[in-house]
N, C-alpha and C positions, 0 to 999 in steps of 0.2 A: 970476551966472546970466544967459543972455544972454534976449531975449526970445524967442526960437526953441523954448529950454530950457523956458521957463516956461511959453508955449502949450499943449505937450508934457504939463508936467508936468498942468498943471491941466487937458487933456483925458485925462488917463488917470484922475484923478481921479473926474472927472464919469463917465467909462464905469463904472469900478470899481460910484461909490455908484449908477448905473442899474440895475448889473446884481444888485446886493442887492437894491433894489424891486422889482425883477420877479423875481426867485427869490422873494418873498417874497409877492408879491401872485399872483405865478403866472397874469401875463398872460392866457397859452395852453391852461391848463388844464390843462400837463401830469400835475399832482399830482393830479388832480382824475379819472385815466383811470385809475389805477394800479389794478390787482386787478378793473376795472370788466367784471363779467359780463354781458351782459343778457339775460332772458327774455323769450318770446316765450309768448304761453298762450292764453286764451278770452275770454269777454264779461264783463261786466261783475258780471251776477247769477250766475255759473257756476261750477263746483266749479274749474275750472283758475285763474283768479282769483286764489282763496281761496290755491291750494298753493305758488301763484307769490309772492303778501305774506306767508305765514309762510317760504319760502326766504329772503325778504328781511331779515325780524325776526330770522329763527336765524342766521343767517351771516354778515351784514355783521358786519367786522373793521377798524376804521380804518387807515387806510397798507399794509391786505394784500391787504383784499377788499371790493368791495363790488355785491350783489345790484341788477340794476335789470329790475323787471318792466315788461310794455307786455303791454298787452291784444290779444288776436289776433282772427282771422275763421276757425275753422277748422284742421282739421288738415292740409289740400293746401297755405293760404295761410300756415301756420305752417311748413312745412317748407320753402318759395321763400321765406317770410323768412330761416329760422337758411343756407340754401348764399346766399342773395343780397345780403339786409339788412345794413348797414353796421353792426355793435354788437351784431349778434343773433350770440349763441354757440349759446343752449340755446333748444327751446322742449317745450312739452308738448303731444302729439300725441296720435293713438288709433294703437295698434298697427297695424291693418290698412292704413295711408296708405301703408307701402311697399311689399305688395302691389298696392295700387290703382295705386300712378306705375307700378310695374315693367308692369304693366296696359295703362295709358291710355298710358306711352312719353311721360312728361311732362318726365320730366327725366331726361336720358340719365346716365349709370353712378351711378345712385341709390345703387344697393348700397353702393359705396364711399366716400362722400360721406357718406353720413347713417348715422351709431351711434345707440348710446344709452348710457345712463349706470345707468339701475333703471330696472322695470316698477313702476308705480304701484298705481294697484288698479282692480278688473274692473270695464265698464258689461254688462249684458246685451242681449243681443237678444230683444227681444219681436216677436213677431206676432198682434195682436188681431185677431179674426176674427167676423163676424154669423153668425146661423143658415144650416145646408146647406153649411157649409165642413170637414170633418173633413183635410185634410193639405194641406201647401205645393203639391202639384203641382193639385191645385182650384184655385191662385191664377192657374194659365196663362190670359192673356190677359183678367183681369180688372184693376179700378182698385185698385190700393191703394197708401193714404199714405205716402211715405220722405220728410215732413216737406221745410222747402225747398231750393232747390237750392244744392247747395256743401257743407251740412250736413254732420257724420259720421253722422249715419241714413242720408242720402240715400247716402252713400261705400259703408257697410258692406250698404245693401241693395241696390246695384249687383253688388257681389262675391258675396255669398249667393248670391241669384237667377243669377248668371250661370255662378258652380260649382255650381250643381246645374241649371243647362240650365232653369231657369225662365222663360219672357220673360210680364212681368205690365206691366199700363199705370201706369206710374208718374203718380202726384197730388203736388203738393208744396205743399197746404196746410199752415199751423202746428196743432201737434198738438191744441192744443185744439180747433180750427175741425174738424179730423181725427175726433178721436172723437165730434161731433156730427152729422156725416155718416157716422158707421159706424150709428149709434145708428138713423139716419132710413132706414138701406138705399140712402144714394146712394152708397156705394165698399165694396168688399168685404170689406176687411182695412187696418189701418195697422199703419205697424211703426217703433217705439220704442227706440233705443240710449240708455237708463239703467239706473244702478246700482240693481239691486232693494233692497226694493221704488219705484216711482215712484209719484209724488204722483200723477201725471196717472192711474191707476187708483185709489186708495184708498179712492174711495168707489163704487163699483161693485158691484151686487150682481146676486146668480143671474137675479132678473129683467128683467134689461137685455138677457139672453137672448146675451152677447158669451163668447169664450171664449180663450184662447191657441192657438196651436196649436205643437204640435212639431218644433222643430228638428232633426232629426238630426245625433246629433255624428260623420258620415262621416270617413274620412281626409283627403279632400281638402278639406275644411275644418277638420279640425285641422292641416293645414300651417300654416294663420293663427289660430286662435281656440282658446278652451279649453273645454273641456267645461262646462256647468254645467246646475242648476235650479230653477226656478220650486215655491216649494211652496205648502200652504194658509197657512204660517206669514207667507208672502209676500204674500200675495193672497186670505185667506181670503173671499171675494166673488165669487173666481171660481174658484177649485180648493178642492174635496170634501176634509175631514179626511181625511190617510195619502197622499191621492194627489202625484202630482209632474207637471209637464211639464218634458221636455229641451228645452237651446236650449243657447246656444252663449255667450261673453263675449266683447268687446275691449277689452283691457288701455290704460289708458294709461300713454302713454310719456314719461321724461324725455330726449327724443334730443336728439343734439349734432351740431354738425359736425367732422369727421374729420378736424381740422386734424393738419398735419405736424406729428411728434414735436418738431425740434427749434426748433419757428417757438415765437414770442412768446404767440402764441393760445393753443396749445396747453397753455402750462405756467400759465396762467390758468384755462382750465379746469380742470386737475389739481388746484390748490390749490383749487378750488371743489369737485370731487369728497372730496379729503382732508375738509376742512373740513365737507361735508353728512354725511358716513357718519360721522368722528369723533364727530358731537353728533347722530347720530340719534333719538336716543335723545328728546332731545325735543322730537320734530316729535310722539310718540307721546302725550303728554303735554296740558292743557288750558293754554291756550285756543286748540292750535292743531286744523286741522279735522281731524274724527273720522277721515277718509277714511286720515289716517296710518295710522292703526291695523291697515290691511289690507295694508300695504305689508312686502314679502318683498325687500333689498335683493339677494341672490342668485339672485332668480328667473331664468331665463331667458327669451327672447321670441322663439318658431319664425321664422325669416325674417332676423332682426336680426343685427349683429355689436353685441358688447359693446366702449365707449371704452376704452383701452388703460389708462388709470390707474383705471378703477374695476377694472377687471379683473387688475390690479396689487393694488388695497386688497385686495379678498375674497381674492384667491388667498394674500395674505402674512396675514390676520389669520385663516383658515379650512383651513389647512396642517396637517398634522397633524405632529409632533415625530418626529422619529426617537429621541430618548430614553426607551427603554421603562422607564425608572424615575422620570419625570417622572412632576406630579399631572396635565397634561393627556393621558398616553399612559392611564394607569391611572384616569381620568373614560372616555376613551374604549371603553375593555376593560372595566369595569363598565357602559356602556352596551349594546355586543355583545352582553353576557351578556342584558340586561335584555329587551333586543329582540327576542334569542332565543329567547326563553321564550314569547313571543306569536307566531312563526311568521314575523317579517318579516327580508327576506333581507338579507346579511350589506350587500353594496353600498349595497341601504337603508338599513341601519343608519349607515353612515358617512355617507350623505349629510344623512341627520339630523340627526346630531351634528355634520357643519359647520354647519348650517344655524343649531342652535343655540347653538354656539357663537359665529355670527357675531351673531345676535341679543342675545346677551347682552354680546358685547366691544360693540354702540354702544348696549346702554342704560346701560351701568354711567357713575353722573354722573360728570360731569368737574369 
């Protein structure tokens, strides 16, 4: 062998055993990206937090997937993260944020850029109110709290107020600083986006002399919100046994970015959508947060388009059989019947019964 030969050889050698070390040590970190989702979510102390580390506990999959949450600011600055941030696929937002950009003209063709994946479960809108205020439109041209700026209170009480033709002086004290100024008579009303009931009321009684006041659920605010209400069961301290006040709810969202079907992103996210709906079942379950428990994975959300592969999942596990002598054709025509009987229409009926159906294909354990 000449020494030309042998330089040769024992440099291919040495590339060879280099390139086992580094597959193996994996330099670059390639192995290390594989399946890698990441969430975008809320603060620290917050329910988004919470729903973003049990995503993480239930789904990471070694070698397939794996969940990486980060703390957000917001649901404006959670959605300029999942279209702009380098790693951010998903984040958890409040429903109304895409009305709000299509709005404020924040980020031009929002619509088709930002999905979702499932609606999460409901915060409500409160408006607490001192004596001499009986309806929202008394709030014209006075102070009241939408908590600090950037907030989803501050977001959702921009939009309220401005579909209903309200203009009120907005305050952006933190809400506890909030209700001690409503209390003293220095602002007129504050207004609170949490899930009832909220801690920041619970101990409130009749002679604080504070009261709710009613939301109207108009249409042009159900374009974005959903109907809901405040009862005594809620608030017994400040609403009379039997009575109720209307307000309105926004959903949070698991939204995504609207990556091309056939790009790399995209079929990451897919496997992350498979993989959350598959084991839904127990996010429902203890020790993860109760919040699961209100979650409807087929709900729809007014304004939104649904991700293509969750809307793939529901539609293929939520389908009804054209086999009319299958057990699922004859569950379903024993439900009809049942539905029947109590007056609700037949369309409803079947919407039902996907609904329950879908509920029951992601608790059943795997």
């Amino acid at each position: 062998m000449t020494k030309t030969s042998l330089l040769s050889t024992v440099l291919a050698l040495f590339l060879a055993a280099f390139a086992t070390v580094a597959a193996a040590q994996d330099f670059r970190g390639t192995a290390a990206n594989v399946g890698t989702v990441g969430v975008v979510s809320g603060g620290v102390d917050g329910t988004y937090a919470r729903i973003a580390a049990d995503l993480a506990s239930v789904l990471d999959e070694e070698g397939r997937l794996r969940v990486v949450p980060v703390l957000g600011k917001g649901s404006v600055q959670n959605v300029k993260d999942i279209l702009y941030l380098k790693g951010i696929d998903i984040g958890i937002v409040q429903s109304d944020v895409l009305a709000y950009l299509k709005r404020e003209r924040l980020v031009p063709n929002i619509a088709g850029r930002l999905k979702y994946i499932t609606k999460l479960y409901n915060e409500e809108f409160h408006i607490l109110a001192g004596p001499g205020v009986a309806r929202l439109e008394d709030l014209a041209g006075r102070k009241v709290n939408v908590d600090g700026t950037g907030s989803g209170t501050a977001m959702t009480a921009s939009l309220l107020f401005g579909t209903l033709g309200i203009r009120v002086e907005p305050v952006n004290d933190d809400q506890a600083l909030a209700l001690d100024k409503l209390r003293r008579g220095e602002i007129t009303a504050m207004a609170y986006v949490a899930g009832k009931p909220a801690r920041l009321f619970r101990d409130l009684k009749p002679e604080d002399g504070l009261h709710f006041l009613p939301v109207p659920p108009t249409p042009a605010l159900l374009e974005t919100y959903l109907p809901s209400r405040l009862t005594d069961a809620d608030y017994g301290g400040l609403i009379r046994p039997g009575e109720a006040v209307d307000t309105v709810a926004v959903g949070a969202v698991m939204a995504v970015y609207g990556w091309e079907r056939e790009s790399e992103r995209f079929q990451r996210v897919a496997r992350f959508v498979d993989r959350f709906f598959d084991r839904f079942g127990e996010f429902t379950r203890a020790p993860r947060h109760p919040k699961w428990q209100e979650v409807n994975l087929a709900a729809e959300i007014p304004g939104w388009t649904r991700f293509e592969a969750a809307d793939a999942w529901l539609r293929q596990t939520a389908a009804p059989t054209a086999d009319t002598g299958s057990p699922d054709a004859a569950r379903r025509e024993a439900f009809r019947a049942f539905v029947a009987q109590r007056g609700i229409a037949l369309d409803e009926a079947d919407r039902l019964f996907d609904q329950f159906s879908l509920w029951q294909a992601s608790s059943a354990p795997r």
